[in-house]
Backbone as JSON Lines, residues from 0, in Angstrom:
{"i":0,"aa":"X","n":[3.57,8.99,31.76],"ca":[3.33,7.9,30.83],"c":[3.63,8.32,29.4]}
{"i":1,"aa":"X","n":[3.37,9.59,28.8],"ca":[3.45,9.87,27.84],"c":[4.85,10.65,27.42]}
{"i":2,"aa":"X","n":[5.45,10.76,28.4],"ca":[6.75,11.15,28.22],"c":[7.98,10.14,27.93]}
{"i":3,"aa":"X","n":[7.4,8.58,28.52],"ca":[8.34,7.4,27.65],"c":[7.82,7.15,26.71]}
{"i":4,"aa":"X","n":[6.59,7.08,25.91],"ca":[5.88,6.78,25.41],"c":[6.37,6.82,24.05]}
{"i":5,"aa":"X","n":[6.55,8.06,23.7],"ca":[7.28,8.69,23.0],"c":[8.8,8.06,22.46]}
{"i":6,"aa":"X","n":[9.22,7.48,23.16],"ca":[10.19,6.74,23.15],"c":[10.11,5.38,21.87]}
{"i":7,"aa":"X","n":[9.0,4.72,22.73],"ca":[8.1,3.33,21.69],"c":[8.42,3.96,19.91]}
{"i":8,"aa":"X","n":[8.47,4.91,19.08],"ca":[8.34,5.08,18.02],"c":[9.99,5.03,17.56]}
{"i":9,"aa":"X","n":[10.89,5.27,18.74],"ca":[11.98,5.82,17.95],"c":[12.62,4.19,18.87]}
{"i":10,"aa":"X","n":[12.05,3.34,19.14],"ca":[12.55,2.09,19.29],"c":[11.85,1.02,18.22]}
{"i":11,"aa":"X","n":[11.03,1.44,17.75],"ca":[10.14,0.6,16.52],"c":[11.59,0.87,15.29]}
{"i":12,"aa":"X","n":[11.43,2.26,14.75],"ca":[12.25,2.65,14.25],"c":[13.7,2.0,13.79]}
{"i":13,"aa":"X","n":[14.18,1.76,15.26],"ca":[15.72,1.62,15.27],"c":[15.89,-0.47,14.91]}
{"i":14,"aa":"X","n":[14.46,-1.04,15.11],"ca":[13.81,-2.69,14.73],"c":[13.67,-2.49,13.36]}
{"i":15,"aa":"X","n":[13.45,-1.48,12.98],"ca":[13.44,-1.67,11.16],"c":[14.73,-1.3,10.49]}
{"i":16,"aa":"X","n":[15.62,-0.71,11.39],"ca":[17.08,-0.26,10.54],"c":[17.22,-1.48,11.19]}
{"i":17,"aa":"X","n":[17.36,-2.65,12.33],"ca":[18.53,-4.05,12.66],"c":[17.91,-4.65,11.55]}
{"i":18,"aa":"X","n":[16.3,-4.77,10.75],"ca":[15.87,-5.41,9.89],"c":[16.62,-5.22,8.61]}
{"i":19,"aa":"X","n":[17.07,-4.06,8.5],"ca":[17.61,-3.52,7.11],"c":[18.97,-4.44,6.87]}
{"i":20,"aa":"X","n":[19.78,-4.06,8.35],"ca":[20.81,-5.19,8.27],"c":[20.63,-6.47,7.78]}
{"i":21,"aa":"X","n":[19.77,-7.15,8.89],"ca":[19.67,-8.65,8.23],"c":[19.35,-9.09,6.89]}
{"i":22,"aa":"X","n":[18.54,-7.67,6.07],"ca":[18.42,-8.21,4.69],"c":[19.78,-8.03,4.12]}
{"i":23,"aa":"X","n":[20.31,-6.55,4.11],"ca":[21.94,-6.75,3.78],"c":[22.63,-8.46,3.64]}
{"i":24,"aa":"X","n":[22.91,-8.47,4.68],"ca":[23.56,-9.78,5.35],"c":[23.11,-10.67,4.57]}
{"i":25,"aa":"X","n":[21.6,-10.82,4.7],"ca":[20.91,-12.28,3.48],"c":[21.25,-11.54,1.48]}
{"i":26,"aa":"X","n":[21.59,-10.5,1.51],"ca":[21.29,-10.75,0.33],"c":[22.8,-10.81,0.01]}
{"i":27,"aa":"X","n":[23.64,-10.47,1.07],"ca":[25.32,-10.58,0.84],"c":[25.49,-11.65,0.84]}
{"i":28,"aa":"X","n":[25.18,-12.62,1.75],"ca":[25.39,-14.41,1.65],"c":[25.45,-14.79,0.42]}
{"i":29,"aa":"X","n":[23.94,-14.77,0.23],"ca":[23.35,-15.08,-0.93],"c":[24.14,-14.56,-2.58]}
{"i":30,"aa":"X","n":[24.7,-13.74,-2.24],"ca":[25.57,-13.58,-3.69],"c":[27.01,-14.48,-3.32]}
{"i":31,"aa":"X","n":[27.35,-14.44,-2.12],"ca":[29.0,-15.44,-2.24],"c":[28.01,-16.41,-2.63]}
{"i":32,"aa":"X","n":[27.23,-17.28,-2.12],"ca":[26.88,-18.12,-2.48],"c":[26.91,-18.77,-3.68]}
{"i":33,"aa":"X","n":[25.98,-18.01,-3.96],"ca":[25.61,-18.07,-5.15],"c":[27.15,-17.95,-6.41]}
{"i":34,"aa":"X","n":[28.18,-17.41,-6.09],"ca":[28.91,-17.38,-7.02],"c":[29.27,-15.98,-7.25]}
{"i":35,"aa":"X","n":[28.05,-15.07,-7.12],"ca":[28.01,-13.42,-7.7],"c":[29.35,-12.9,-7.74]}
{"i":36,"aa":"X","n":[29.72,-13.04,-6.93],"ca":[31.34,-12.18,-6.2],"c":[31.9,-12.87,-5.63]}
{"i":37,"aa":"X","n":[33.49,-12.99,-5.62],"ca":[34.33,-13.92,-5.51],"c":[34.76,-14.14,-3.64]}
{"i":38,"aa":"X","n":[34.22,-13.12,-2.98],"ca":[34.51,-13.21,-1.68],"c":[33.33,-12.42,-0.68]}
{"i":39,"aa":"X","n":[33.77,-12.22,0.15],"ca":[32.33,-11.74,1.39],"c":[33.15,-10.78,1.93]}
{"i":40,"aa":"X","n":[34.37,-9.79,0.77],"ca":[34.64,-8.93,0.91],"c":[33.53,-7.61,-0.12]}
{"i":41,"aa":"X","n":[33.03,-6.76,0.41],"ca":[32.05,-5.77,-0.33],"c":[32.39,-4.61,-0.46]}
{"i":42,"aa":"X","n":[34.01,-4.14,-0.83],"ca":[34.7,-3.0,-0.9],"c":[33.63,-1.57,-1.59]}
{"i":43,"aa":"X","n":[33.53,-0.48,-1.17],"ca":[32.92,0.43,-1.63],"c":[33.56,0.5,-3.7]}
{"i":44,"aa":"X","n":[32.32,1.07,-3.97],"ca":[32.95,1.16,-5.46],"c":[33.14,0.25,-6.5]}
{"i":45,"aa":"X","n":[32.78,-1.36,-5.89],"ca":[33.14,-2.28,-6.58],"c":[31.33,-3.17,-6.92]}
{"i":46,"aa":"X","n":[31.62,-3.55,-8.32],"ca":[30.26,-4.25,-8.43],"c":[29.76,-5.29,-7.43]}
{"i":47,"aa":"X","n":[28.51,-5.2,-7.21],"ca":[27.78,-6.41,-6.3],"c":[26.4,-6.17,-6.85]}
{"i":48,"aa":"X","n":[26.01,-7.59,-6.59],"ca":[24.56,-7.63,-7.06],"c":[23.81,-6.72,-6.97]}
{"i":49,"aa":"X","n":[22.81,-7.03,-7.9],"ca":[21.66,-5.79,-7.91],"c":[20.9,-5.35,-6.57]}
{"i":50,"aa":"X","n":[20.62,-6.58,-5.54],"ca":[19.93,-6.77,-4.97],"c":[20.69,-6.91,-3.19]}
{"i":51,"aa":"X","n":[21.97,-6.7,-3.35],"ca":[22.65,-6.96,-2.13],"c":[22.64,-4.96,-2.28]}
{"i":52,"aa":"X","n":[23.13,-4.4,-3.88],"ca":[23.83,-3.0,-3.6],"c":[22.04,-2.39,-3.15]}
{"i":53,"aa":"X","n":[20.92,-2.95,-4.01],"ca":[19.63,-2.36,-3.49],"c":[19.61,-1.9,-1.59]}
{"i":54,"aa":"X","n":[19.72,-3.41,-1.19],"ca":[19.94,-3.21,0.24],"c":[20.82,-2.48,0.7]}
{"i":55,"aa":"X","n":[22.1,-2.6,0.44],"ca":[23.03,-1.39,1.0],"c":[22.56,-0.1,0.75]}
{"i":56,"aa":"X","n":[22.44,0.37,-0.34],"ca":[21.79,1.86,0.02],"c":[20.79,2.03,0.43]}
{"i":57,"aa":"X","n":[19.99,1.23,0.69],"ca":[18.2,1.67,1.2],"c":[18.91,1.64,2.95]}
{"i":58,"aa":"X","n":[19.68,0.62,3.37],"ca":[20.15,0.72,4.75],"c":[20.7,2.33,4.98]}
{"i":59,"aa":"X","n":[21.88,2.75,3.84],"ca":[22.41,3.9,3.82],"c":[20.93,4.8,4.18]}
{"i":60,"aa":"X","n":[19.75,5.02,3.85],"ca":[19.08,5.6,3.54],"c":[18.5,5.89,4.6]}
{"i":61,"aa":"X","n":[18.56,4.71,5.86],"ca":[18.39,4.64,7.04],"c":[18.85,5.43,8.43]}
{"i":62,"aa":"X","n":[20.17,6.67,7.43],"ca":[21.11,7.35,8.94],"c":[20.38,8.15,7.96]}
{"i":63,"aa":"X","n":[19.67,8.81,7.0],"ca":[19.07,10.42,6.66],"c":[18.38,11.1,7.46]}
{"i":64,"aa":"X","n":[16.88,10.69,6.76],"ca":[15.93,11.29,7.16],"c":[15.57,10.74,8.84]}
{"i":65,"aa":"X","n":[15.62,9.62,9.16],"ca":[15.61,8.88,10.3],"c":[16.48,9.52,11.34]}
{"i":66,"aa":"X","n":[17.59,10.08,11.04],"ca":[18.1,10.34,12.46],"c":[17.82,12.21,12.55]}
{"i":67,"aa":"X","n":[17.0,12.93,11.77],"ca":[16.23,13.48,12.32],"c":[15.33,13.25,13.1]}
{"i":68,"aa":"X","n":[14.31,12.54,13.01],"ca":[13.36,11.52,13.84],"c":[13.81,11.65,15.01]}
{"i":69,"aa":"X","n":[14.96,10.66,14.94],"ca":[15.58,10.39,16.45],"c":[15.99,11.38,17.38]}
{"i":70,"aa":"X","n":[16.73,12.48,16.66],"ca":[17.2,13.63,17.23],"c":[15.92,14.42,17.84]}
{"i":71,"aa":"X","n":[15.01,14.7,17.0],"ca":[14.03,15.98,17.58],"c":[12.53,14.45,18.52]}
{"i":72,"aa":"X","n":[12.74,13.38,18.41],"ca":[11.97,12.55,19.72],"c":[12.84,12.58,20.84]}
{"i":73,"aa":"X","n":[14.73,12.49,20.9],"ca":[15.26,13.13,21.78],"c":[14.83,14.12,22.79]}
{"i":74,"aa":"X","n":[14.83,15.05,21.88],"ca":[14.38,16.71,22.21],"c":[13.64,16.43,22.74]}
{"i":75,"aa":"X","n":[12.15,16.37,21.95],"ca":[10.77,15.96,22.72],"c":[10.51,15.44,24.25]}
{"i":76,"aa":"X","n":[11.24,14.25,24.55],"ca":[11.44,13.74,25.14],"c":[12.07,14.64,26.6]}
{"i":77,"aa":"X","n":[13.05,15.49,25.86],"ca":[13.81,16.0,26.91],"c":[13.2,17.68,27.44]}
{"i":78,"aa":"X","n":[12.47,17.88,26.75],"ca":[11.24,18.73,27.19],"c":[9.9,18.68,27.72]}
{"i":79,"aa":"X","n":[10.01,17.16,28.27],"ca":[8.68,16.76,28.36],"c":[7.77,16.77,27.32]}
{"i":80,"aa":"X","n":[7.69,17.15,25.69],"ca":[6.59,17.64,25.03],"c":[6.48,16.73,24.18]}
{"i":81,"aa":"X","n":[6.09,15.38,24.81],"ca":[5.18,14.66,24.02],"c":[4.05,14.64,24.74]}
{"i":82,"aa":"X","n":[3.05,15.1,23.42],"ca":[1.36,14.49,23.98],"c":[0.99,13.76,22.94]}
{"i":83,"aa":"X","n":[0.03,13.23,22.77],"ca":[-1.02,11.9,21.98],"c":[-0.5,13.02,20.77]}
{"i":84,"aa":"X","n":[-0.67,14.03,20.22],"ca":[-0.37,14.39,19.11],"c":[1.21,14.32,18.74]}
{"i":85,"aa":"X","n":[2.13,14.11,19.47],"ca":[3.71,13.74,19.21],"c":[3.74,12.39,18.71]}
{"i":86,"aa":"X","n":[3.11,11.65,20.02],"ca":[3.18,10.2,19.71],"c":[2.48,9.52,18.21]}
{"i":87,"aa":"X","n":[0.87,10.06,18.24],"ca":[0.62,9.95,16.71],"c":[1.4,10.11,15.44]}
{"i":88,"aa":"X","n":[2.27,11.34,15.39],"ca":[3.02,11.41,14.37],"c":[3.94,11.18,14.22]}
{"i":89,"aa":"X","n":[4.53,10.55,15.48],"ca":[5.98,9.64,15.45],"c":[5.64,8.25,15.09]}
{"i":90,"aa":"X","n":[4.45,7.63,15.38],"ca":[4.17,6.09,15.01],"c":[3.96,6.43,13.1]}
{"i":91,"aa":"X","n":[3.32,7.55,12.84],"ca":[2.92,7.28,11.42],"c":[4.34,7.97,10.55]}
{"i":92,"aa":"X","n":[5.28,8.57,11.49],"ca":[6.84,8.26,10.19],"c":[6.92,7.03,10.78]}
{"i":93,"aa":"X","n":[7.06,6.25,11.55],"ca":[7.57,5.19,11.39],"c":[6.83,4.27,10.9]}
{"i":94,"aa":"X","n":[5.85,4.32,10.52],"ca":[5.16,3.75,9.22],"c":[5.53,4.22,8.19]}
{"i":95,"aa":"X","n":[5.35,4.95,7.89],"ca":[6.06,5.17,6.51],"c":[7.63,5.46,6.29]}
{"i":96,"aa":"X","n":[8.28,4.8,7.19],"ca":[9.47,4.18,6.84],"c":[9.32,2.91,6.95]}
{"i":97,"aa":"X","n":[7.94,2.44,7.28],"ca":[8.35,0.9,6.95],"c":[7.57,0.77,5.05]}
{"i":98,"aa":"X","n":[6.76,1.45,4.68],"ca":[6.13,1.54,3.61],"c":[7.63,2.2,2.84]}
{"i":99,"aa":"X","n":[8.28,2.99,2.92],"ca":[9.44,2.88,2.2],"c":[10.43,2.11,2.03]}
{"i":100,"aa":"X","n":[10.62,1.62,3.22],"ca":[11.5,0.24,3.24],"c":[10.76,-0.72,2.07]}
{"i":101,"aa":"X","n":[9.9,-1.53,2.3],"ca":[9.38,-2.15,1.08],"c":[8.7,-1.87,-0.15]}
{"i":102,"aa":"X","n":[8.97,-0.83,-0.22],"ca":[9.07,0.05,-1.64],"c":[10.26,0.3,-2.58]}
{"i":103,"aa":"X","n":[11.09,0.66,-1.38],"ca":[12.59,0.5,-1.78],"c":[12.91,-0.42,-2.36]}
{"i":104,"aa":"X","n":[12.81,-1.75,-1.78],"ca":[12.97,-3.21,-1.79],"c":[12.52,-3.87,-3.26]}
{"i":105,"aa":"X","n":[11.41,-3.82,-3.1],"ca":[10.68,-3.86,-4.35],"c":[9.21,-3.79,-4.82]}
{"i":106,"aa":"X","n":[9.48,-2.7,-4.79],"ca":[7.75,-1.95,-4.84],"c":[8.3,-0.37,-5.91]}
{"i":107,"aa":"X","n":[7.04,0.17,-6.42],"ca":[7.43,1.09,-7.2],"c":[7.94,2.18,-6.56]}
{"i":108,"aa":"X","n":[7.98,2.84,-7.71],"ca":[9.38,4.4,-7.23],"c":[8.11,4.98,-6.78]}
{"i":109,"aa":"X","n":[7.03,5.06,-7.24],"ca":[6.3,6.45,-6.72],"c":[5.73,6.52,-5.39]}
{"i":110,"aa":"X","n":[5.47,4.75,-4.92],"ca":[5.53,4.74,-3.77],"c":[6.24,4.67,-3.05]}
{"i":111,"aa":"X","n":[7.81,4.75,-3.33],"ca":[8.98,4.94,-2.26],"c":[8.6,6.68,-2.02]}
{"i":112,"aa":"X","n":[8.59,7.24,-3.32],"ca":[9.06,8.81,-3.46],"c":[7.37,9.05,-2.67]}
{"i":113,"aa":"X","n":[6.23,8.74,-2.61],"ca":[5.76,9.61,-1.62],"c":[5.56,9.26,-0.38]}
{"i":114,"aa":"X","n":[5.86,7.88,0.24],"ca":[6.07,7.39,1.23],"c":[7.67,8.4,2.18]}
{"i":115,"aa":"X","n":[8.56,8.65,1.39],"ca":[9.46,9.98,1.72],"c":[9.05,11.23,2.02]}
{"i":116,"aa":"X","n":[8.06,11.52,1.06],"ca":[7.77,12.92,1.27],"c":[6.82,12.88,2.59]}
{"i":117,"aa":"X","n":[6.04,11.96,2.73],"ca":[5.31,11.93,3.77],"c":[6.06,11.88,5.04]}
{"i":118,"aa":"X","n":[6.9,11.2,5.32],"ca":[7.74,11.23,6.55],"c":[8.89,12.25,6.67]}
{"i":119,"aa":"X","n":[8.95,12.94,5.49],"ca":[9.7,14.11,5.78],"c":[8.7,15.32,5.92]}
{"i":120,"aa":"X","n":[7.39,15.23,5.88],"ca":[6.95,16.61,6.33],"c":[6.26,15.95,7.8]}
{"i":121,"aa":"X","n":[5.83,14.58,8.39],"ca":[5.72,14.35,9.47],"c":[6.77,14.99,10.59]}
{"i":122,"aa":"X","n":[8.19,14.13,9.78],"ca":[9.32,14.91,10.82],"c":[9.23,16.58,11.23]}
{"i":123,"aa":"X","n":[9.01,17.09,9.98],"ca":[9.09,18.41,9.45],"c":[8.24,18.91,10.89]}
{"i":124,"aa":"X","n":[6.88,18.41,10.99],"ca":[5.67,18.8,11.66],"c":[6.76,18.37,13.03]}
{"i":125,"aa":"X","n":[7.27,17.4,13.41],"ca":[7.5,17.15,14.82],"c":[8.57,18.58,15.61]}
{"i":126,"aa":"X","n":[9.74,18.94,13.99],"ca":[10.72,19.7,14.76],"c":[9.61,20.88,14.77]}
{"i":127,"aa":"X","n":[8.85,21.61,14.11],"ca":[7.98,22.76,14.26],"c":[7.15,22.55,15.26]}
{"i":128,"aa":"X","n":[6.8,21.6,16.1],"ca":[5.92,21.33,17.64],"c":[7.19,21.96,18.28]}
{"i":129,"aa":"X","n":[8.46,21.07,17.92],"ca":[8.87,21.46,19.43],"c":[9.64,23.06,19.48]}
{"i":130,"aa":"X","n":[9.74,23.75,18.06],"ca":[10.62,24.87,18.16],"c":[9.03,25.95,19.04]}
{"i":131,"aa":"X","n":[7.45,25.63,18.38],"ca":[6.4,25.76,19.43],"c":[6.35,26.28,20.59]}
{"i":132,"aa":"X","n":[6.78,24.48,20.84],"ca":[6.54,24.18,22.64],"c":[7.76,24.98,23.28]}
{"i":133,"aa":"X","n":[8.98,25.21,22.67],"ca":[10.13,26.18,23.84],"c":[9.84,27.57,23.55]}
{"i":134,"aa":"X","n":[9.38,28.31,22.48],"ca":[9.31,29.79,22.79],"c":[8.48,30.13,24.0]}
């Protein structure tokens, strides 16, 4: 049971990066729309709204620290070594990538910047279980 289980965090996860998209997407509309930019072409390098380029890099922001996550719940997974203490600290980075996501968005810097640090020493804690669990 606890060996798919484990799984549930890095599928929550991967529901908040398709979310990241759809804001992309709404806030890309929303500037042709609107007039912002002359086409629903979004060439790298070229101005776009404040709030479409916000979303594009917070999405960018989404293959970093996150596909560590994914990689070492992989692992986990493939060592059998999730217990209630894996799973706990895989649900709470993926909380606090959702507390960064809307921080990012629009919420202050200090709560993006420690909502980061927090899920990078969660991760931190997950790859040090499992380098642990194989010696």
């Amino acid at each position: 049971m606890l060996k798919t289980a484990i799984l549930w965090p890095a599928i929550a996860q991967f529901a908040l990066i398709a979310l990241c998209y759809l804001w992309l997407g709404i806030t890309r509309r929303g500037a042709v729309a609107s007039g912002a930019v002359p086409s629903t072409d979004f060439p790298p390098g070229v101005a776009e709204p404040q709030a479409s380029a916000t979303a594009r890099r917070h999405l960018a922001n989404q293959f970093e620290l996150p596909l560590l996550f994914f990689v070492v719940i992989g692992f986990l997974f493939g060592v059998n070594g999730a217990s209630i203490l894996e799973l706990v600290v895989a649900w709470l980075f993926v909380a606090s990538r959702v507390v960064h996501t809307i921080a990012s968005l629009n919420g202050p810097l200090a709560l993006r910047h420690l909502s980061f640090l927090v899920g990078f020493l969660l991760v931190g804690f997950l790859w040090l279980d499992l380098a642990v669990r194989i010696l």
